[in-house]
KEPADREN-394290 format. One record per atom (N, C-alpha, C): residue number from 1; residue in one letter; atom name; y, x, z. Coordinates in nm, 3 decimals. Example, Ala and Ser with C-alpha at 12.3 -4.5 7.8 and 13.67 -1.06 7.14 Angstrom:
BEGIN
- 1|a|N|-0.569|1.319|0.780
- 1|a|CA|-0.450|1.230|0.780
- 1|a|C|-0.330|1.320|0.780
- 2|s|N|-0.225|1.285|0.708
- 2|s|CA|-0.106|1.367|0.714
- 2|s|C|0.003|1.290|0.787
//
This chain:
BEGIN
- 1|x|N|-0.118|0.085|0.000
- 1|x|CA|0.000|0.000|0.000
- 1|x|C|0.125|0.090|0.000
- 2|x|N|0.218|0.094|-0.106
- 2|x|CA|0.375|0.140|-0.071
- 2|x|C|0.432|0.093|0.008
- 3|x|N|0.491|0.231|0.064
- 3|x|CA|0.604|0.181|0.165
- 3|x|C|0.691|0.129|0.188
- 4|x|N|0.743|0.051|0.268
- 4|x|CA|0.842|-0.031|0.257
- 4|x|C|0.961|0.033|0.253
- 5|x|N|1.092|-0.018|0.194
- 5|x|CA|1.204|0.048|0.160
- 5|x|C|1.280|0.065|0.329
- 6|x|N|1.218|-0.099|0.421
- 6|x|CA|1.247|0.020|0.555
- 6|x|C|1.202|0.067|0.593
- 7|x|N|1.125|0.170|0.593
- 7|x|CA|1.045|0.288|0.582
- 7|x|C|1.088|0.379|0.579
- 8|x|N|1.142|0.374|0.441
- 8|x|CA|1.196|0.503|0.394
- 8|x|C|1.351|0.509|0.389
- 9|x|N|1.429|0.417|0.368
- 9|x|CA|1.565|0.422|0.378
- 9|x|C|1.613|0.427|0.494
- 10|x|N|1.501|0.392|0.624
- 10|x|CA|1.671|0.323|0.732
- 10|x|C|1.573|0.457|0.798
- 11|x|N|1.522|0.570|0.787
- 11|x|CA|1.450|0.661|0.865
- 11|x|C|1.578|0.731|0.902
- 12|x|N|1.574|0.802|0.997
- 12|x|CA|1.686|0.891|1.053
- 12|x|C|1.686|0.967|0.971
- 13|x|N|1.611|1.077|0.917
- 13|x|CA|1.643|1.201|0.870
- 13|x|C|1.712|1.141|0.700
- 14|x|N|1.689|1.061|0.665
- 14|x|CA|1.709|0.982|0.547
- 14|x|C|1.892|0.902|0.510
- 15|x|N|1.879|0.851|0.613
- 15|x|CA|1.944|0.727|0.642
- 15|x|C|2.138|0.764|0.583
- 16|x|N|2.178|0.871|0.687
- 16|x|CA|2.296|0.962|0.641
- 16|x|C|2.323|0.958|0.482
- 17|x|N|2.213|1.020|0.402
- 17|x|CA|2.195|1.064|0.264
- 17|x|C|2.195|0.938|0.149
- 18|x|N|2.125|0.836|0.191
- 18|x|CA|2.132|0.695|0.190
- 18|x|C|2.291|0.629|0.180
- 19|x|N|2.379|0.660|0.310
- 19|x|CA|2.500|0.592|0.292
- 19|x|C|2.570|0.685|0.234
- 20|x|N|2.585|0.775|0.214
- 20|x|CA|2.675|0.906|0.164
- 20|x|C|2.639|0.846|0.009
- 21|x|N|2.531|0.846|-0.062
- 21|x|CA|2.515|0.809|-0.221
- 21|x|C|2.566|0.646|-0.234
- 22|x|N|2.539|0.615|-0.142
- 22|x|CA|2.585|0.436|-0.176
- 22|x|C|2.707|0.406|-0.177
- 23|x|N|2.840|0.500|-0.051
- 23|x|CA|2.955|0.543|-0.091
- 23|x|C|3.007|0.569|-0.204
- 24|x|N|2.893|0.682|-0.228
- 24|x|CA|2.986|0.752|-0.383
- 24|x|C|2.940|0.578|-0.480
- 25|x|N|2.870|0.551|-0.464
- 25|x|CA|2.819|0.405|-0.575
- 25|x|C|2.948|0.328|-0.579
- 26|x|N|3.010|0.285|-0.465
- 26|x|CA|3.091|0.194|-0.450
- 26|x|C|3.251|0.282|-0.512
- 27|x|N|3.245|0.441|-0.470
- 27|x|CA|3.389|0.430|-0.492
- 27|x|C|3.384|0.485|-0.665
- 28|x|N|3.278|0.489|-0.698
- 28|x|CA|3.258|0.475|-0.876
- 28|x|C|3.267|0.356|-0.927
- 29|x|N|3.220|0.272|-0.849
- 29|x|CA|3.193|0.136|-0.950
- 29|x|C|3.385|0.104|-0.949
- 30|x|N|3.431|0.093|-0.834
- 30|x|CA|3.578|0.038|-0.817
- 30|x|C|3.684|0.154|-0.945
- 31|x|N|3.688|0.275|-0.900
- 31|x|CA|3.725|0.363|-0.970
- 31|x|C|3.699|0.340|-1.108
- 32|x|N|3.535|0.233|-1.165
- 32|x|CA|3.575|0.225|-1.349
- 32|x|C|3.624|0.066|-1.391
- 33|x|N|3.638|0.036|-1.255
- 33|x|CA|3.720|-0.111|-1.295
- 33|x|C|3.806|-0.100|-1.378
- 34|x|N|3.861|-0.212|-1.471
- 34|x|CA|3.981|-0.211|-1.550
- 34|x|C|4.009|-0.346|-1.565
- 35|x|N|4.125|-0.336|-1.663
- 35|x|CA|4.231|-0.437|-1.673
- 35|x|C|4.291|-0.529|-1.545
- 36|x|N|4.339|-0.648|-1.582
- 36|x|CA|4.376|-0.701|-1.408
- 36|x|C|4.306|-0.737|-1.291
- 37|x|N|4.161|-0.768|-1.385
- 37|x|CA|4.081|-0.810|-1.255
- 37|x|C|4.058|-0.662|-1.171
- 38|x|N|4.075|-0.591|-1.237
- 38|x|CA|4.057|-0.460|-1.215
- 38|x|C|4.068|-0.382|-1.092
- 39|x|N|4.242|-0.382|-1.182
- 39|x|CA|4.378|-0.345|-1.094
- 39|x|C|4.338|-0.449|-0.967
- 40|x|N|4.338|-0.568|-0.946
- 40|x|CA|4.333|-0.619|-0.829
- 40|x|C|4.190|-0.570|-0.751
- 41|x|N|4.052|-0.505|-0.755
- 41|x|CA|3.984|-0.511|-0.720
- 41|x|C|4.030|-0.330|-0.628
- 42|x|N|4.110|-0.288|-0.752
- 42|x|CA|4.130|-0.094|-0.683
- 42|x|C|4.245|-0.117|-0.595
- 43|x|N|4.319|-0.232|-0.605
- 43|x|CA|4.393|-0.236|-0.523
- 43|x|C|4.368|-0.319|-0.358
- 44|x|N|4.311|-0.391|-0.371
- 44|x|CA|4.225|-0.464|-0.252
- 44|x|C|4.133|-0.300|-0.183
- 45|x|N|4.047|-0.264|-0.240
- 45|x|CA|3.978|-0.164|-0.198
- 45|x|C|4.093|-0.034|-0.138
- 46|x|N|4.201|0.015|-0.202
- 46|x|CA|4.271|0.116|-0.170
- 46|x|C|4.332|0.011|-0.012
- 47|x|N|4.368|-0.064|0.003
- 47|x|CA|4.405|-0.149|0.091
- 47|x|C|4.305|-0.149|0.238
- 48|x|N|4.201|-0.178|0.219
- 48|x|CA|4.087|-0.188|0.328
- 48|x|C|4.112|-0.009|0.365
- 49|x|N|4.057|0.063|0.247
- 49|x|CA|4.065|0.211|0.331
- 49|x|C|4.188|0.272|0.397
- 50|x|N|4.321|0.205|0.375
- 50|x|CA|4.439|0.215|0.435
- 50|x|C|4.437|0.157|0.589
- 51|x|N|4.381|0.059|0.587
- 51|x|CA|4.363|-0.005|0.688
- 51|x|C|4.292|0.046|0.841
- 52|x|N|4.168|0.114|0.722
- 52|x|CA|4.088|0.190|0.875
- 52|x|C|4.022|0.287|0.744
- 53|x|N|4.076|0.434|0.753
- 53|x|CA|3.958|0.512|0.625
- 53|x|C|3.835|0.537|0.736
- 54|x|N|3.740|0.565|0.615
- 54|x|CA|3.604|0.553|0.684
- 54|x|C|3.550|0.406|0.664
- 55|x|N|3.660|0.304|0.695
- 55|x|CA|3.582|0.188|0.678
- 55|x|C|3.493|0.184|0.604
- 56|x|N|3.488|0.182|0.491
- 56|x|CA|3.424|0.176|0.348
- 56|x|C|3.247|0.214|0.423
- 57|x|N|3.252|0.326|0.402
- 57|x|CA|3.116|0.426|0.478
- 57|x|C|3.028|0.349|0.600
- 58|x|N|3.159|0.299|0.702
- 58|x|CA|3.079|0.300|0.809
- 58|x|C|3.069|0.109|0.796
- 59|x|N|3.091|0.022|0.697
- 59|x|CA|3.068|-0.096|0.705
- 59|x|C|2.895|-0.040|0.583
- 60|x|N|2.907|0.017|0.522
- 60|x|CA|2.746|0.082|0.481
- 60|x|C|2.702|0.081|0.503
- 61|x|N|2.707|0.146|0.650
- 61|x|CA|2.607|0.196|0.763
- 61|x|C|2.570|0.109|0.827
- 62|x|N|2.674|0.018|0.909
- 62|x|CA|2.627|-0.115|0.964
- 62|x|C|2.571|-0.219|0.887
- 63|x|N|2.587|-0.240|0.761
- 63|x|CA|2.492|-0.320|0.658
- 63|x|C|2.391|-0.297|0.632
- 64|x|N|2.383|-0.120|0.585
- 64|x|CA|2.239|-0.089|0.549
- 64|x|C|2.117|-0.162|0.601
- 65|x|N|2.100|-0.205|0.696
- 65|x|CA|1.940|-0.278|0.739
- 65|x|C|1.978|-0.439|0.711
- 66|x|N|2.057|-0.486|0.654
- 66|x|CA|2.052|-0.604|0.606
- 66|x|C|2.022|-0.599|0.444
- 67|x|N|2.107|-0.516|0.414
- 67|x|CA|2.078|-0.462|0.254
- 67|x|C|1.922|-0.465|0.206
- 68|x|N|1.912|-0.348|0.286
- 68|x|CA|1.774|-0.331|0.262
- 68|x|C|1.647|-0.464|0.322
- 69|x|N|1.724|-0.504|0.392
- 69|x|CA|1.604|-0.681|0.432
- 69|x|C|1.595|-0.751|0.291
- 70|x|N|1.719|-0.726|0.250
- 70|x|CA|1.741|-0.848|0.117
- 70|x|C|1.693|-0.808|-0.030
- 71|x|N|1.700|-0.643|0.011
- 71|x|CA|1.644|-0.557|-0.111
- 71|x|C|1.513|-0.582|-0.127
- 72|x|N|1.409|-0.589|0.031
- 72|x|CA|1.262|-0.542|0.020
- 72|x|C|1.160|-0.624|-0.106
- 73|x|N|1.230|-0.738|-0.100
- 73|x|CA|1.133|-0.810|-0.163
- 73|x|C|1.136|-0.785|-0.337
- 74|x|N|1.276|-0.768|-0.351
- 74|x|CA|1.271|-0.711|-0.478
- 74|x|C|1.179|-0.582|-0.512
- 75|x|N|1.233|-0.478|-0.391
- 75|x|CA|1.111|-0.371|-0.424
- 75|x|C|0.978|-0.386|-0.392
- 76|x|N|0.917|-0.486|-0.296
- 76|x|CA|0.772|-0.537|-0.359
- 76|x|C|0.719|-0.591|-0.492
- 77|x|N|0.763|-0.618|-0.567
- 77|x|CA|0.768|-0.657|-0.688
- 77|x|C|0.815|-0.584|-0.732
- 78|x|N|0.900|-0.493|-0.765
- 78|x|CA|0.879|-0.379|-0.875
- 78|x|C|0.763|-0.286|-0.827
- 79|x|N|0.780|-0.261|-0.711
- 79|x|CA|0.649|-0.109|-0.690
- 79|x|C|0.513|-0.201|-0.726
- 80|x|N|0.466|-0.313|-0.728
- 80|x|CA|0.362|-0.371|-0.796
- 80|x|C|0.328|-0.455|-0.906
- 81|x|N|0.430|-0.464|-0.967
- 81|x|CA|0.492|-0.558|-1.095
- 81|x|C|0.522|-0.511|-1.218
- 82|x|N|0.638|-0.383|-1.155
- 82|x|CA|0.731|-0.380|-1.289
- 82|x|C|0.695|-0.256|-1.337
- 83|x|N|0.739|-0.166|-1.461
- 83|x|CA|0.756|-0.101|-1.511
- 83|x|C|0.903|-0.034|-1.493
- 84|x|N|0.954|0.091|-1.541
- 84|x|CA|1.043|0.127|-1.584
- 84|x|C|1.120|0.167|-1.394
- 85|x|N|1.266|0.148|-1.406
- 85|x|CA|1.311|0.200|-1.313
- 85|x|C|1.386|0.083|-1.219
- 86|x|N|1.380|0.083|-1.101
- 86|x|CA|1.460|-0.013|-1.033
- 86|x|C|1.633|-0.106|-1.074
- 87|x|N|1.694|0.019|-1.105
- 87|x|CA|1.800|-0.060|-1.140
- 87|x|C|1.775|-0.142|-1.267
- 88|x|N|1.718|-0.148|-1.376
- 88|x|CA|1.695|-0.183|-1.505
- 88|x|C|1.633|-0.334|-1.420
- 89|x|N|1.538|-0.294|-1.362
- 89|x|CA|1.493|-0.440|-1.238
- 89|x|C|1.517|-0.528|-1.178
- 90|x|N|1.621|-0.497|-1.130
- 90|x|CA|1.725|-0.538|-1.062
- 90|x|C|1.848|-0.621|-1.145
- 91|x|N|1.858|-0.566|-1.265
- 91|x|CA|1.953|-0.602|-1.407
- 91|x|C|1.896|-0.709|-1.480
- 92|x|N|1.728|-0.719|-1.420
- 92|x|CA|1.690|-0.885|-1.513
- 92|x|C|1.676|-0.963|-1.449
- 93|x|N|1.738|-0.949|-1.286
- 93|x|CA|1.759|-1.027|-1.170
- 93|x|C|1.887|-1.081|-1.148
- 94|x|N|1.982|-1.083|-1.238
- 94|x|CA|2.146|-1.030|-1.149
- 94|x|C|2.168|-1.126|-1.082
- 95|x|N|2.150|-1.271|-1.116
- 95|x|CA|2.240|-1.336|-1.031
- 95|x|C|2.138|-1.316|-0.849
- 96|x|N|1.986|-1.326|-0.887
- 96|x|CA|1.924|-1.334|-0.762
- 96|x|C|1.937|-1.231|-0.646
- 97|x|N|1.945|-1.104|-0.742
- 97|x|CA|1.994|-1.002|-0.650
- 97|x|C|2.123|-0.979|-0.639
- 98|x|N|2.197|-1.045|-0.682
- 98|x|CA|2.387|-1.029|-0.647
- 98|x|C|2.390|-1.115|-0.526
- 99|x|N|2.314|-1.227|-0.490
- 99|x|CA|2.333|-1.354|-0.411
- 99|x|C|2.291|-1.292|-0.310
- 100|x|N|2.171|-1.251|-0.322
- 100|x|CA|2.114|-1.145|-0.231
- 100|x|C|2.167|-1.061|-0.124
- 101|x|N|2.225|-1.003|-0.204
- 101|x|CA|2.316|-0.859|-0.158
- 101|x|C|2.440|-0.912|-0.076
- 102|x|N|2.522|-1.030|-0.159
- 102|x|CA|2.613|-1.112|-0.115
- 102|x|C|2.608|-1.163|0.013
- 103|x|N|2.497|-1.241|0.032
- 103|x|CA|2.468|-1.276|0.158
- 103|x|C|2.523|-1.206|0.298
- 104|x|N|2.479|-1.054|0.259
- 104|x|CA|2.476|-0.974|0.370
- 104|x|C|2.639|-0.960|0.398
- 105|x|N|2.700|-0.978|0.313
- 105|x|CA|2.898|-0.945|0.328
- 105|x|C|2.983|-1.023|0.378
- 106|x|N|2.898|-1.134|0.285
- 106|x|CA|2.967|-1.300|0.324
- 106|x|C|2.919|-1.311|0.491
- 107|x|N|2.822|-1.252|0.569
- 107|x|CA|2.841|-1.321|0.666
- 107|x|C|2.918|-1.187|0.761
- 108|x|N|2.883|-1.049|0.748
- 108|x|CA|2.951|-0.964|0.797
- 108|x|C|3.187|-0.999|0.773
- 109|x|N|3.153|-1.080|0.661
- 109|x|CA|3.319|-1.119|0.657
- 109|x|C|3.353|-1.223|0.789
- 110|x|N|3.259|-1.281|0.782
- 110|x|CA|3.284|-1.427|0.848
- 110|x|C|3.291|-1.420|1.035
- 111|x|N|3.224|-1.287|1.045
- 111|x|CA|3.230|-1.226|1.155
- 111|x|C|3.338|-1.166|1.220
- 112|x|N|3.388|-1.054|1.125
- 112|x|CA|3.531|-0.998|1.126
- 112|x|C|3.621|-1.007|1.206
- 113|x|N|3.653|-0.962|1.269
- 113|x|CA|3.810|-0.994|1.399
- 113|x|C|3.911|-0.914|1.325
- 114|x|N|3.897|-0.861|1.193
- 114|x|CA|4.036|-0.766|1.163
- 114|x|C|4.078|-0.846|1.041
- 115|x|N|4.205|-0.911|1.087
- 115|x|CA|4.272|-1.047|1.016
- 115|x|C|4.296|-0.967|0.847
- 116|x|N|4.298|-0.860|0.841
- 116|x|CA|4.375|-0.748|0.733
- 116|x|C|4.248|-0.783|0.616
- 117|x|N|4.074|-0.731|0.659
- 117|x|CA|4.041|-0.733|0.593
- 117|x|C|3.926|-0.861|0.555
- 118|x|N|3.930|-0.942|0.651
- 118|x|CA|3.877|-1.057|0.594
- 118|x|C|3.959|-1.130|0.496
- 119|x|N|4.093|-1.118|0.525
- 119|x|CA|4.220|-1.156|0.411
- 119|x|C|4.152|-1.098|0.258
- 120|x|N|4.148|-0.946|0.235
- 120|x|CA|4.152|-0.885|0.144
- 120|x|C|4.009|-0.907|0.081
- 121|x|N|3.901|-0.945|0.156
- 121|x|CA|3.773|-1.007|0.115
- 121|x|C|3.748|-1.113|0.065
- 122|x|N|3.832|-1.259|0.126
- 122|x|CA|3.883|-1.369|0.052
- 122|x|C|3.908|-1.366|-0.063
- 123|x|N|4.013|-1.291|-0.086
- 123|x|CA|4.066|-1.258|-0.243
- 123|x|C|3.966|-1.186|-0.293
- 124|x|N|3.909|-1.119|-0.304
- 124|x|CA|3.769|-1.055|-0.376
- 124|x|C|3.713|-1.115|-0.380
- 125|x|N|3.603|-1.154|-0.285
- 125|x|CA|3.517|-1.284|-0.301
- 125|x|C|3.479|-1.359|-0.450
- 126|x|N|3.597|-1.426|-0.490
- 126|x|CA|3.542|-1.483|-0.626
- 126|x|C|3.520|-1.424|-0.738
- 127|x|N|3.532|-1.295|-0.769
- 127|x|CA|3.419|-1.172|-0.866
- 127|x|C|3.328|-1.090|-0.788
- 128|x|N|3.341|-1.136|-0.675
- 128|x|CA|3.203|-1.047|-0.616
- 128|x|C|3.104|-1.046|-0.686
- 129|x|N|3.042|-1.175|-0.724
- 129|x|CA|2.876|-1.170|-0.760
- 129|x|C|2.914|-1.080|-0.885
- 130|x|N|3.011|-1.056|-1.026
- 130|x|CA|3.027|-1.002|-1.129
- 130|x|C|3.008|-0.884|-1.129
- 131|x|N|3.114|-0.804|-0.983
- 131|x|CA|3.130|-0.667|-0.943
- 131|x|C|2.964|-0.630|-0.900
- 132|x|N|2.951|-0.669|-0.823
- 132|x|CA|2.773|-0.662|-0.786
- 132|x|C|2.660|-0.661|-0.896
- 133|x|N|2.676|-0.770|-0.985
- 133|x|CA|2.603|-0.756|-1.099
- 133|x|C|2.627|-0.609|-1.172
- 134|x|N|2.686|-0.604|-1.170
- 134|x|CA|2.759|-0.457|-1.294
- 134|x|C|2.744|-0.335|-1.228
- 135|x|N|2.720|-0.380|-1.066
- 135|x|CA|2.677|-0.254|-0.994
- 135|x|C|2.508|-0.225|-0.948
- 136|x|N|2.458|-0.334|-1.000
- 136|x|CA|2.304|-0.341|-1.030
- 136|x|C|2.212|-0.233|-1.062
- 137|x|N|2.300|-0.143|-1.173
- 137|x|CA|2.160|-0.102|-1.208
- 137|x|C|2.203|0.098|-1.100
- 138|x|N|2.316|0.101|-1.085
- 138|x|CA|2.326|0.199|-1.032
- 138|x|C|2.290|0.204|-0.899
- 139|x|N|2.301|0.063|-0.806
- 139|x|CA|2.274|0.043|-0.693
- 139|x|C|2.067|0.066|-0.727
- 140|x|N|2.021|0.020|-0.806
- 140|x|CA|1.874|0.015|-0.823
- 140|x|C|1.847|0.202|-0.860
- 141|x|N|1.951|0.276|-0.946
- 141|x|CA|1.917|0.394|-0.903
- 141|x|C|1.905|0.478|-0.798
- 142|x|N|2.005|0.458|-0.665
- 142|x|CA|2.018|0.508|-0.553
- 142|x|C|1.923|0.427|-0.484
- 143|x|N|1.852|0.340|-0.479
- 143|x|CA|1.747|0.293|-0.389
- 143|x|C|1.623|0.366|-0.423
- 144|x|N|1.613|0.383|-0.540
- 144|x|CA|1.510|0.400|-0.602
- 144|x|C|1.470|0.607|-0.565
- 145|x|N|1.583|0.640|-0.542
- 145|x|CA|1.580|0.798|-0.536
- 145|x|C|1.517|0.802|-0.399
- 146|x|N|1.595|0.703|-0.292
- 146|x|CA|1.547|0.731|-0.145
- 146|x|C|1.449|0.693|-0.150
- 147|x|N|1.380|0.567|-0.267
- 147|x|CA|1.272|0.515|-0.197
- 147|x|C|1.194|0.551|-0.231
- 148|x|N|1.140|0.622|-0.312
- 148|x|CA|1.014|0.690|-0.368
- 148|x|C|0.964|0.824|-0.281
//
């Protein structure tokens, strides 16, 4: 039987290396945004890290074991299903695994006591699932590195 992705992702010696690549994921995907939806998505994001830097990283860190709850089942079904590579996997899933993933934000927002960035999440919110989709197959590469 393969191991489960919490297994291998949320392990200590792992785990660091895990949010450090999922960082760089996020401040690439924002960084090739364009046009207005764009501009509003680099500007919301430059906003949150103004707010508290580090945030970014350490809301990662505190997600990571929800992420990965919402991830596992997808990676049971590829490590016994699919072919080819996780993110590509993940890309003939989008809306199931955007909703997925979503889940875990939408309720970490709803939680929030910092009026600044549940504000700035609101306004994001309605291209989330798009931004997520489009960050699919790179997010399925960085799982896929730790999890093997």
């Amino acid at each position: 039987m393969a191991e489960t992705l919490k297994a291998r992702l949320l392990d200590t010696d792992r785990r660091g290396a895990v949010v450090d690549d999922l960082n760089a994921l996020v401040d690439s995907e924002v960084a090739n945004k364009s046009g207005l939806s764009g501009g509003v998505v680099k500007t919301g994001y430059a906003g949150v890290k103004k707010v508290k830097p580090g945030f970014v990283r350490e809301a990662i860190d505190k997600m990571l074991d929800d992420f990965v709850e919402q991830l596992e089942p997808f990676w049971a079904t590829f490590t016994t299903e699919a072919t080819g590579d996780f993110g590509t996997f993940l890309a003939t899933r989008p809306h199931e695994a955007s909703e997925a993933l979503l889940t875990v934000t939408d309720r970490r927002a709803e939680r929030s006591n910092r009026a600044a960035v549940t504000s700035i999440y609101s306004k994001l919110r309605p291209k989330a699932q798009e931004n997520v989709i489009e960050a699919l197959p790179g997010l399925g590469a960085v799982i896929e590195k730790h999890g093997r």
